[in-house]
N, CA, C, O and CB atoms as a CASP TS submission, in Angstrom:
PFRMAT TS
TARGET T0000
AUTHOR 0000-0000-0000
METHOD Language model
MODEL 1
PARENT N/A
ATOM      1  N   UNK     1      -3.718   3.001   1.849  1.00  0.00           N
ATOM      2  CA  UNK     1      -3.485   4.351   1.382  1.00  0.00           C
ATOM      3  C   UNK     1      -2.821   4.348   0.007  1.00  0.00           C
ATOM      4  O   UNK     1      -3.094   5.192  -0.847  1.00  0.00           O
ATOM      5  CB  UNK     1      -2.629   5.113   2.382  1.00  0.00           C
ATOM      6  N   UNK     2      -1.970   3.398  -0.165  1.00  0.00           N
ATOM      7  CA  UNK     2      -1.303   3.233  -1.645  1.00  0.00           C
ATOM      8  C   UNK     2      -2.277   2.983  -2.510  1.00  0.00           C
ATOM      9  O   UNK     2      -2.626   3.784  -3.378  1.00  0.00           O
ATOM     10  CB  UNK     2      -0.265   2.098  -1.828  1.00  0.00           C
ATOM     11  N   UNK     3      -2.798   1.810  -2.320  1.00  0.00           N
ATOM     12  CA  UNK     3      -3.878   1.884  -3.569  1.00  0.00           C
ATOM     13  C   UNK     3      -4.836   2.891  -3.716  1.00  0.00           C
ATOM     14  O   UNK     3      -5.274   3.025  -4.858  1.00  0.00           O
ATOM     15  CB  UNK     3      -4.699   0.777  -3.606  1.00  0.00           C
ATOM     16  N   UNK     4      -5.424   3.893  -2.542  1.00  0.00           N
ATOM     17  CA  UNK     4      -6.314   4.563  -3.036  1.00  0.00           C
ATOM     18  C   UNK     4      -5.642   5.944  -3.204  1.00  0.00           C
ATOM     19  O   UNK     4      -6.402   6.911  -3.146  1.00  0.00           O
ATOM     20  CB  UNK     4      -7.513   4.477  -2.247  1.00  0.00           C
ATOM     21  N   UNK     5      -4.032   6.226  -3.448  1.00  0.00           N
ATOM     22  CA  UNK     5      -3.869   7.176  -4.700  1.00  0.00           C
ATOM     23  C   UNK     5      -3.092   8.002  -4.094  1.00  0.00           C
ATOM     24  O   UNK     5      -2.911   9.087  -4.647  1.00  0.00           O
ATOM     25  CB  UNK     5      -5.136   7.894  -5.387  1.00  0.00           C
ATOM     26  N   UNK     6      -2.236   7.660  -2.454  1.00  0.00           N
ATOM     27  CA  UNK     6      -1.531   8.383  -1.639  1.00  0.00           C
ATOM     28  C   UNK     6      -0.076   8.508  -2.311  1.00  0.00           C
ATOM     29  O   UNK     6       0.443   7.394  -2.396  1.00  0.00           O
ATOM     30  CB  UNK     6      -1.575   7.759  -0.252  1.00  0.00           C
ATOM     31  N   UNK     7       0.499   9.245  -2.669  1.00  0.00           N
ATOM     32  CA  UNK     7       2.149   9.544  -2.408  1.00  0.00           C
ATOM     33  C   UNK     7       2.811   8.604  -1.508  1.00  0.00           C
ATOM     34  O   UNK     7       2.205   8.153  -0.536  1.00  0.00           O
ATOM     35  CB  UNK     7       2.429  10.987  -1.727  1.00  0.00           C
ATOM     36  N   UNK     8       4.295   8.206  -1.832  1.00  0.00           N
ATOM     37  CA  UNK     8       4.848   7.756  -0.487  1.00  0.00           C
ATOM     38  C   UNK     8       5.073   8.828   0.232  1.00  0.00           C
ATOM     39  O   UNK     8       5.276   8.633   1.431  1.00  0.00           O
ATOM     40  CB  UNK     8       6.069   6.977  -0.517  1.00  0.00           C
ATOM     41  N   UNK     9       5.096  10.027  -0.203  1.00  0.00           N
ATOM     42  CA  UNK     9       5.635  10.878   1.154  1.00  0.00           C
ATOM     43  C   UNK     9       3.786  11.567   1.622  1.00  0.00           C
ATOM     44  O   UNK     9       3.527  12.286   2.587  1.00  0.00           O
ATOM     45  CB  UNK     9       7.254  12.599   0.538  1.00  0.00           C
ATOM     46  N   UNK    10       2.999  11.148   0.790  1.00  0.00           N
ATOM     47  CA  UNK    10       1.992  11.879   1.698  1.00  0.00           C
ATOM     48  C   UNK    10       1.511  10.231   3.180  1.00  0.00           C
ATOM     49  O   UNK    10       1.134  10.132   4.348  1.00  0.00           O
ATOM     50  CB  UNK    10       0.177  12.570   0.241  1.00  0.00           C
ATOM     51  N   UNK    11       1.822   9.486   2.208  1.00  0.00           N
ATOM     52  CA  UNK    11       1.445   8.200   3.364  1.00  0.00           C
ATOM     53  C   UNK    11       2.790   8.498   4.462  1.00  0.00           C
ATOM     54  O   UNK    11       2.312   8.198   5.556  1.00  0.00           O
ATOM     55  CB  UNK    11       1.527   6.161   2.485  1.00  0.00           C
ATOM     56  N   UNK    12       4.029   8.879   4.656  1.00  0.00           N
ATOM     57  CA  UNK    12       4.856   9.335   5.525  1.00  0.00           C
ATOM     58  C   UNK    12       4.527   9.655   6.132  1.00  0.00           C
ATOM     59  O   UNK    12       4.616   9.129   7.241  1.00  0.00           O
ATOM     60  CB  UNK    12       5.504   9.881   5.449  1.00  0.00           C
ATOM     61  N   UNK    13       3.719  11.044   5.873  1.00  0.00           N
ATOM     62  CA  UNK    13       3.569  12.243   6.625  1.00  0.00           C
ATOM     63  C   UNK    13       2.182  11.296   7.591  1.00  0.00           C
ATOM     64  O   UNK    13       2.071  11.128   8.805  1.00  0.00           O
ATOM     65  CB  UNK    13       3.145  13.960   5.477  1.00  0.00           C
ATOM     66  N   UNK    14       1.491  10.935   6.703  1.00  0.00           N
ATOM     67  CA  UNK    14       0.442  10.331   7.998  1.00  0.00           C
ATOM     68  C   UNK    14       0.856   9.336   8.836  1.00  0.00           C
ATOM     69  O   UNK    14       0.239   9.236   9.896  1.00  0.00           O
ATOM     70  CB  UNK    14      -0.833   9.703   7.528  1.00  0.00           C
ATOM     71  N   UNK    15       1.658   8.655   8.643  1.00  0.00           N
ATOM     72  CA  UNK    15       2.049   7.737   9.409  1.00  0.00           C
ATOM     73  C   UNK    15       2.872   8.083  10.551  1.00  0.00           C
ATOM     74  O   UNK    15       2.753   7.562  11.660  1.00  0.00           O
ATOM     75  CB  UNK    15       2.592   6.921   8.708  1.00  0.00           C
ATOM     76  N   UNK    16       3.786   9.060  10.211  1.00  0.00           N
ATOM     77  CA  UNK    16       4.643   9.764  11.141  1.00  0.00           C
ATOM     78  C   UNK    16       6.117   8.834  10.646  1.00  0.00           C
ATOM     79  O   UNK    16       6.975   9.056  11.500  1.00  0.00           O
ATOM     80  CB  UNK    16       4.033   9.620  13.005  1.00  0.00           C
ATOM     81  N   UNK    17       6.516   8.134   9.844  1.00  0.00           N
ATOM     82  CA  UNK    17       7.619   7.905   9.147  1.00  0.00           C
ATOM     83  C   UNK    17       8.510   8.481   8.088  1.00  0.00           C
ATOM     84  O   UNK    17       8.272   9.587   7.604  1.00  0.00           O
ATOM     85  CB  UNK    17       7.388   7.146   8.835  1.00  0.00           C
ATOM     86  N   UNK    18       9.678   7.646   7.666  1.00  0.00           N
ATOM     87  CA  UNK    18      10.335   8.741   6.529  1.00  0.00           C
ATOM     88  C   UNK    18       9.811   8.029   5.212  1.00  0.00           C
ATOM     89  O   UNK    18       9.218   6.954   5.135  1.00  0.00           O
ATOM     90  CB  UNK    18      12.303   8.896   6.534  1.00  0.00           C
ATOM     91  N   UNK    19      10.157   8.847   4.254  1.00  0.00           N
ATOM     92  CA  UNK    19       9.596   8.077   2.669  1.00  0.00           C
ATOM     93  C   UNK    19       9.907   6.729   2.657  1.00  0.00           C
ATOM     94  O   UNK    19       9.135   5.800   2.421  1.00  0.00           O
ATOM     95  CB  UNK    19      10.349   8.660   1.194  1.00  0.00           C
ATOM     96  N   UNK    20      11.687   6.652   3.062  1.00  0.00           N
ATOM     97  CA  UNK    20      12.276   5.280   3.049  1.00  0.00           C
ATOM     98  C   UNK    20      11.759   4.727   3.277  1.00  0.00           C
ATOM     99  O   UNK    20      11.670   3.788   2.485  1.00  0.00           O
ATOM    100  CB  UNK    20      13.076   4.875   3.520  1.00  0.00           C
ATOM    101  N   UNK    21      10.834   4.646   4.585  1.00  0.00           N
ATOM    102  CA  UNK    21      10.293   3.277   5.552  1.00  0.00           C
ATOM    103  C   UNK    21       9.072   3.254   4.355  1.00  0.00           C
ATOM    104  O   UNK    21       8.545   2.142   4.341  1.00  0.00           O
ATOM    105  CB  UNK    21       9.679   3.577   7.717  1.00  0.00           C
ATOM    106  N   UNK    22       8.565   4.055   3.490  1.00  0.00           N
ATOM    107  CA  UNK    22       7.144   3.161   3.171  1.00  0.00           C
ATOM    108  C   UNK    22       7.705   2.552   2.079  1.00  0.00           C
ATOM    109  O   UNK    22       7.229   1.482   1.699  1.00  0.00           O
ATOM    110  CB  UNK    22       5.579   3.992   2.783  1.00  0.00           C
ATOM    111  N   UNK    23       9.000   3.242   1.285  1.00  0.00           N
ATOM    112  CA  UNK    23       9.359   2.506  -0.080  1.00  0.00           C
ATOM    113  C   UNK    23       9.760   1.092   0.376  1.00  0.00           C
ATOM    114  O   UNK    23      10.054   0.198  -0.417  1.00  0.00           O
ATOM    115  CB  UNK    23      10.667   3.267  -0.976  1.00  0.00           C
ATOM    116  N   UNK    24       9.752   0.989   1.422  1.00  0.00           N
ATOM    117  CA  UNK    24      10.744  -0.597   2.060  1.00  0.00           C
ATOM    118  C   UNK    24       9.331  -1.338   2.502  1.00  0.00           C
ATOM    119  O   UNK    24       8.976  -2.459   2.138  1.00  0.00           O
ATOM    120  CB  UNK    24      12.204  -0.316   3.916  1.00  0.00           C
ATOM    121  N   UNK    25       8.973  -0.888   2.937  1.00  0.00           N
ATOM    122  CA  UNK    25       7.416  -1.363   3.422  1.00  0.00           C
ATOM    123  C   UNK    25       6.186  -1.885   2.216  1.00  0.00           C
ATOM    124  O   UNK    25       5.337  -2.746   2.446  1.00  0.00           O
ATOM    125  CB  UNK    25       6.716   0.091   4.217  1.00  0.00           C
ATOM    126  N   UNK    26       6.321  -1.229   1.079  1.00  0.00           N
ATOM    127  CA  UNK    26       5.517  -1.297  -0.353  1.00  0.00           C
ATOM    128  C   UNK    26       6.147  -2.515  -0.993  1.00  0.00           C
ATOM    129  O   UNK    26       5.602  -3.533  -1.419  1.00  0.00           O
ATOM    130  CB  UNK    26       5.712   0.149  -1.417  1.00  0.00           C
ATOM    131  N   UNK    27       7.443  -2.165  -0.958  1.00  0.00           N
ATOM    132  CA  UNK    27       8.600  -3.105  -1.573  1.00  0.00           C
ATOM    133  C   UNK    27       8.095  -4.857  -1.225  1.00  0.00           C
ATOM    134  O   UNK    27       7.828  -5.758  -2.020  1.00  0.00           O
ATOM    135  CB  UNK    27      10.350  -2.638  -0.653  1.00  0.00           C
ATOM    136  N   UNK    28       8.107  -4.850   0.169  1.00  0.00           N
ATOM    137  CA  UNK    28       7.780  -6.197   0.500  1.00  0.00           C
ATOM    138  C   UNK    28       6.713  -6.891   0.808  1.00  0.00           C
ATOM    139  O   UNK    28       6.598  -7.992   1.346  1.00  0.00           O
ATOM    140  CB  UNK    28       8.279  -6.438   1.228  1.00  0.00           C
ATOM    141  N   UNK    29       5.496  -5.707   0.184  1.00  0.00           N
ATOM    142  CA  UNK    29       4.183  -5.822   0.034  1.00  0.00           C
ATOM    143  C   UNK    29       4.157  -6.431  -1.121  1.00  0.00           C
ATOM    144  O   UNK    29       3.486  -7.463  -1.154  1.00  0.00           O
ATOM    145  CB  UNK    29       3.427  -4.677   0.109  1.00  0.00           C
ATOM    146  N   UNK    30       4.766  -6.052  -2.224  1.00  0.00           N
ATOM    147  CA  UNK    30       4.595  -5.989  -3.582  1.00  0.00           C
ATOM    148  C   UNK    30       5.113  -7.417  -3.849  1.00  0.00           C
ATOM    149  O   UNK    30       4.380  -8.149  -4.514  1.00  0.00           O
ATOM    150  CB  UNK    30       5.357  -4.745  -4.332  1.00  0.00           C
ATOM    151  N   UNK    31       6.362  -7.925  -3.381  1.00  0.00           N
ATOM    152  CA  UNK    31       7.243  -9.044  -2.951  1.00  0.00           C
ATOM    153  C   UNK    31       5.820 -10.301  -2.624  1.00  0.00           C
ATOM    154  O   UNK    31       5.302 -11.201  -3.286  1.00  0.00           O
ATOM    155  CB  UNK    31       8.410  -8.476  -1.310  1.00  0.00           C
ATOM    156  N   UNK    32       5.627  -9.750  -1.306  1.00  0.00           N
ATOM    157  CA  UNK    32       4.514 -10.927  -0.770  1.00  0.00           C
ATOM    158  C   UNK    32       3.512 -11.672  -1.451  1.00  0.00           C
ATOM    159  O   UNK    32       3.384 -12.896  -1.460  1.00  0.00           O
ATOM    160  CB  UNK    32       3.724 -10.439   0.107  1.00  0.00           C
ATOM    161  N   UNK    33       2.378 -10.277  -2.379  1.00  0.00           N
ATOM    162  CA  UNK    33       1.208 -10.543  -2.857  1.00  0.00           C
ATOM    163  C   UNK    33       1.966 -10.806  -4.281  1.00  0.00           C
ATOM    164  O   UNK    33       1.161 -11.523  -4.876  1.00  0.00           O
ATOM    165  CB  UNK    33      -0.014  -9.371  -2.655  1.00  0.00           C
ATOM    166  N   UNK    34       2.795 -10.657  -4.920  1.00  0.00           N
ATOM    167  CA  UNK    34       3.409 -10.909  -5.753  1.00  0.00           C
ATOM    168  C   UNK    34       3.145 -10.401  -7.151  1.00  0.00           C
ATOM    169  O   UNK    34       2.945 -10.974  -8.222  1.00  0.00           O
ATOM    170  CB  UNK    34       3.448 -11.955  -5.614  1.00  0.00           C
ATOM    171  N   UNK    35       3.232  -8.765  -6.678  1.00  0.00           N
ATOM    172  CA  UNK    35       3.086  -7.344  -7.713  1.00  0.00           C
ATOM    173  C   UNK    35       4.283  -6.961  -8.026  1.00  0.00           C
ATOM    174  O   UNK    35       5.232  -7.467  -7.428  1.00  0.00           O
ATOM    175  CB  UNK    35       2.384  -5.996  -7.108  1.00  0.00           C
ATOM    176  N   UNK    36       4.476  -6.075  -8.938  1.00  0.00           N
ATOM    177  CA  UNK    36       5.239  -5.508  -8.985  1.00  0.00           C
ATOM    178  C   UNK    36       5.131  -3.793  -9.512  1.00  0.00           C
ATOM    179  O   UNK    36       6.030  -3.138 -10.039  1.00  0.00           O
ATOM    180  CB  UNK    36       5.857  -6.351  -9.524  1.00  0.00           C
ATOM    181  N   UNK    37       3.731  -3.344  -9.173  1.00  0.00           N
ATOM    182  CA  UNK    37       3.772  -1.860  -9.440  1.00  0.00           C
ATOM    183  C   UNK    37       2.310  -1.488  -8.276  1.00  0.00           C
ATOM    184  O   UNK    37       1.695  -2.438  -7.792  1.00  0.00           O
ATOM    185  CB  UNK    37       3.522  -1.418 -11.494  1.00  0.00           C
ATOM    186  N   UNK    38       1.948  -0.197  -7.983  1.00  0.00           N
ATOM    187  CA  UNK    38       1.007  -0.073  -7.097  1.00  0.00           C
ATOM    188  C   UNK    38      -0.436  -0.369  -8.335  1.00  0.00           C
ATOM    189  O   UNK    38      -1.297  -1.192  -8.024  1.00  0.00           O
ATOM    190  CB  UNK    38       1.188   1.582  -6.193  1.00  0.00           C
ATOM    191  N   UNK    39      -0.463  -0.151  -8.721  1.00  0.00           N
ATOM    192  CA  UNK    39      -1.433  -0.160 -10.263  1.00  0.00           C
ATOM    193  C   UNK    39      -1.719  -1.664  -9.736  1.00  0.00           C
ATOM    194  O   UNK    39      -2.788  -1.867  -9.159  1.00  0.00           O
ATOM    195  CB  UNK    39      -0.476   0.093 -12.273  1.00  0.00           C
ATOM    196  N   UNK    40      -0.632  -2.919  -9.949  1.00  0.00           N
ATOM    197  CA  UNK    40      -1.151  -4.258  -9.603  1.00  0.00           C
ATOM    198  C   UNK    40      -1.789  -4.896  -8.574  1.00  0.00           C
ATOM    199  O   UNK    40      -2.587  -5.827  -8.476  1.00  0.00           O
ATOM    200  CB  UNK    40      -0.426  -4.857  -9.658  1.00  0.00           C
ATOM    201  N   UNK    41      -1.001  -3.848  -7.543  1.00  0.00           N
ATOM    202  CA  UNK    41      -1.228  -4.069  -6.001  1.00  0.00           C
ATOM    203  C   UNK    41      -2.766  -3.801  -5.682  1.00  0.00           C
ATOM    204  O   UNK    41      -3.277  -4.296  -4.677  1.00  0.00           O
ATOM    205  CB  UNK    41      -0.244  -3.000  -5.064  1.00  0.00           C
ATOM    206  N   UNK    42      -3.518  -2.969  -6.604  1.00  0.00           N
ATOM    207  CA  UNK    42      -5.018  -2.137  -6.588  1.00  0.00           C
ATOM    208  C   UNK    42      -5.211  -2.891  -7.045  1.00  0.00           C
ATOM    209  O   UNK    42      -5.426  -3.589  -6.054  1.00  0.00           O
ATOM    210  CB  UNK    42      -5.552  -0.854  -7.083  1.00  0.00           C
ATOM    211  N   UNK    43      -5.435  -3.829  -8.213  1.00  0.00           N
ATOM    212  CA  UNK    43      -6.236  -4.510  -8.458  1.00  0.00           C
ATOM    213  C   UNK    43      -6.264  -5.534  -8.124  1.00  0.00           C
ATOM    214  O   UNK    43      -7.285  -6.215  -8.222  1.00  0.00           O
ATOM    215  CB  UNK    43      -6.396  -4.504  -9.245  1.00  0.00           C
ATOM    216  N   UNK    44      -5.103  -5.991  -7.600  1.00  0.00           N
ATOM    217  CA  UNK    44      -5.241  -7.788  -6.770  1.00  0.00           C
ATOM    218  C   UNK    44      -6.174  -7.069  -5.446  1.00  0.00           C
ATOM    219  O   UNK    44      -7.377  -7.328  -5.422  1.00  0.00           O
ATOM    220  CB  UNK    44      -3.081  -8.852  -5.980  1.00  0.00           C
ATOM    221  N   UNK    45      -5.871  -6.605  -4.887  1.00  0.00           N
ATOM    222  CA  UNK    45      -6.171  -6.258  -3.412  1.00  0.00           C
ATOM    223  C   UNK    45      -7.740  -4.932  -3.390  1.00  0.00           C
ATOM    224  O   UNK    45      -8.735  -4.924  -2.665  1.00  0.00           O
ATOM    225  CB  UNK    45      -4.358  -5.433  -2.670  1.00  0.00           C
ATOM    226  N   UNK    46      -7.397  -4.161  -4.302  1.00  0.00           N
ATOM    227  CA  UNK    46      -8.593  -3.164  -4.414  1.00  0.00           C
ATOM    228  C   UNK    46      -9.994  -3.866  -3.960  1.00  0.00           C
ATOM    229  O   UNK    46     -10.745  -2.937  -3.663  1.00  0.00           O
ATOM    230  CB  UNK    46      -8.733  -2.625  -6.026  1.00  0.00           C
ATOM    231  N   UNK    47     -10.654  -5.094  -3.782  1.00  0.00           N
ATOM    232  CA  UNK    47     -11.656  -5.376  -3.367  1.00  0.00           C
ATOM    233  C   UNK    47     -11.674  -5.537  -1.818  1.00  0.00           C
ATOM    234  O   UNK    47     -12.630  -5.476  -1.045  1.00  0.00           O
ATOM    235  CB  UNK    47     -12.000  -6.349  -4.059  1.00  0.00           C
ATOM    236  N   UNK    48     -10.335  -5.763  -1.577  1.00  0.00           N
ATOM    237  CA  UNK    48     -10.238  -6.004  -0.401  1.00  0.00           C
ATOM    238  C   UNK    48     -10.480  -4.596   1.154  1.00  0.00           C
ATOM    239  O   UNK    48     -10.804  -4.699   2.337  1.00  0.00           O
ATOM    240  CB  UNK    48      -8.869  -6.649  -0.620  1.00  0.00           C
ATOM    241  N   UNK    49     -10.108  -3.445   0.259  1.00  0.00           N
ATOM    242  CA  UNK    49     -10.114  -2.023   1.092  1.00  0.00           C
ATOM    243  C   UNK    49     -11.628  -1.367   1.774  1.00  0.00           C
ATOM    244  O   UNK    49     -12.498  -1.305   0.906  1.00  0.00           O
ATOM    245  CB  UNK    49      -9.545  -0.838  -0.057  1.00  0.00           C
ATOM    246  N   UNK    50     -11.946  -1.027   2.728  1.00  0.00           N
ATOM    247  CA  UNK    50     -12.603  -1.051   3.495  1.00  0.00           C
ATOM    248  C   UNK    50     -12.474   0.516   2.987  1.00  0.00           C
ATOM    249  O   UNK    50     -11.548   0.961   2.308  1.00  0.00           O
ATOM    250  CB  UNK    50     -12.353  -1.775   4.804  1.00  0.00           C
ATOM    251  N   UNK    51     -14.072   1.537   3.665  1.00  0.00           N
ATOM    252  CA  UNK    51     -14.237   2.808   3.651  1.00  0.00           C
ATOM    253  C   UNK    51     -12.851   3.569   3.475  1.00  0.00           C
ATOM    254  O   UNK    51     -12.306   3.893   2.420  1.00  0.00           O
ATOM    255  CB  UNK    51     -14.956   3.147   4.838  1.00  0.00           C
ATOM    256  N   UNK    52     -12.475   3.746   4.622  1.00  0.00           N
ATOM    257  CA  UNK    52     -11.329   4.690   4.725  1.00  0.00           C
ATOM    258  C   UNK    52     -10.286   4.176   4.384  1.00  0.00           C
ATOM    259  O   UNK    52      -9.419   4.375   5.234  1.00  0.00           O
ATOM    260  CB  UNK    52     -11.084   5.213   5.885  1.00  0.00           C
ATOM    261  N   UNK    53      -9.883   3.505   3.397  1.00  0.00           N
ATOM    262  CA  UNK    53      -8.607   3.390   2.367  1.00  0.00           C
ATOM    263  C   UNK    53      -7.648   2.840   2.676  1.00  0.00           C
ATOM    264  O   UNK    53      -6.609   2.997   2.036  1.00  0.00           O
ATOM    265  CB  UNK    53      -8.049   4.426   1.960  1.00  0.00           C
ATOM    266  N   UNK    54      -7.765   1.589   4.346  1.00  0.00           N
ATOM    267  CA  UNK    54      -7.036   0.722   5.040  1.00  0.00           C
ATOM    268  C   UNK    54      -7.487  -0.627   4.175  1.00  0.00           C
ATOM    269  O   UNK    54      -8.669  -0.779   3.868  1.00  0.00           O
ATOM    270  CB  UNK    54      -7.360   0.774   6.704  1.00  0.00           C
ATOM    271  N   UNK    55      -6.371  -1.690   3.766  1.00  0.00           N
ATOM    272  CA  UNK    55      -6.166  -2.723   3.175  1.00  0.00           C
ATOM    273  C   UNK    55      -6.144  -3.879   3.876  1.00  0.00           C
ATOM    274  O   UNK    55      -4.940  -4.109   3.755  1.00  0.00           O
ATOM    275  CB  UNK    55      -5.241  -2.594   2.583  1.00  0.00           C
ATOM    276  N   UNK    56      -6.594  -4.860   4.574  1.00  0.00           N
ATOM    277  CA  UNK    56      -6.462  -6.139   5.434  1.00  0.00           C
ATOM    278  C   UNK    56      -5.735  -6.636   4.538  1.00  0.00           C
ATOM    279  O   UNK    56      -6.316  -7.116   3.565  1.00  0.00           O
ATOM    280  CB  UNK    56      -7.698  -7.031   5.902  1.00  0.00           C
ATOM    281  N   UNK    57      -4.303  -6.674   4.584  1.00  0.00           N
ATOM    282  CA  UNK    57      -3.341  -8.106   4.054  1.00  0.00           C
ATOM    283  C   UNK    57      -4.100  -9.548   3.688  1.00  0.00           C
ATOM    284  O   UNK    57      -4.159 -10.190   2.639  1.00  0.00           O
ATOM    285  CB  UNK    57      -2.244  -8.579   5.392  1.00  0.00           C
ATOM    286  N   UNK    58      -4.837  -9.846   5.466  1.00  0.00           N
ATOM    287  CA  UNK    58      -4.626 -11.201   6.090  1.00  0.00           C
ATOM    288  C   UNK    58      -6.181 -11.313   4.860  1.00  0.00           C
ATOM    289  O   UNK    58      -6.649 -12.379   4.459  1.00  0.00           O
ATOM    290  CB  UNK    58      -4.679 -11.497   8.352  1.00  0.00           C
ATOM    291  N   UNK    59      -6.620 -10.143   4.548  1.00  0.00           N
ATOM    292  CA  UNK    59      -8.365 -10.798   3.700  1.00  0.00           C
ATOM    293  C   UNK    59      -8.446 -11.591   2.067  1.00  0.00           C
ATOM    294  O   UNK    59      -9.238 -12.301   1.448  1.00  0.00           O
ATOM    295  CB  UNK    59      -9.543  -9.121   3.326  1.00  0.00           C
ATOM    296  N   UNK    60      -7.127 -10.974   1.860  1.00  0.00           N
ATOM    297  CA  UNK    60      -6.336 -11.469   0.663  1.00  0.00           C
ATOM    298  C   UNK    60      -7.259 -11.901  -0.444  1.00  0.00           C
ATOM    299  O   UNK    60      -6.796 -12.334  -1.500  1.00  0.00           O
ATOM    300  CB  UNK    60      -5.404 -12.671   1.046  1.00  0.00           C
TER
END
């Protein structure tokens, strides 16, 4: 949902969490794949996103 252009609070609201949990959640996304803005995170990973705008980590 981040890379294809969601808000943290609109990805909240779908998830059923608070903003916090996705800024903490992005945070150690960004950490892992070893980004540091959502802009980077789309293009390392952007090939990786399937139809509906879900990301497989593990397809890397």
């Amino acid at each position: 949902m981040a890379i294809g252009g969601a808000t943290n609070a609109e990805i909240a609201r779908t998830l059923f969490v608070s903003v916090k949990t996705v800024e903490a959640k992005l945070s150690r996304i960004y950490r892992k794949v070893g980004v540091r803005s959502r802009r980077q995170l789309a293009l390392k990973l952007g090939n990786s996103s399937d139809s509906d705008g879900v990301v497989d980590i593990a397809a890397g």
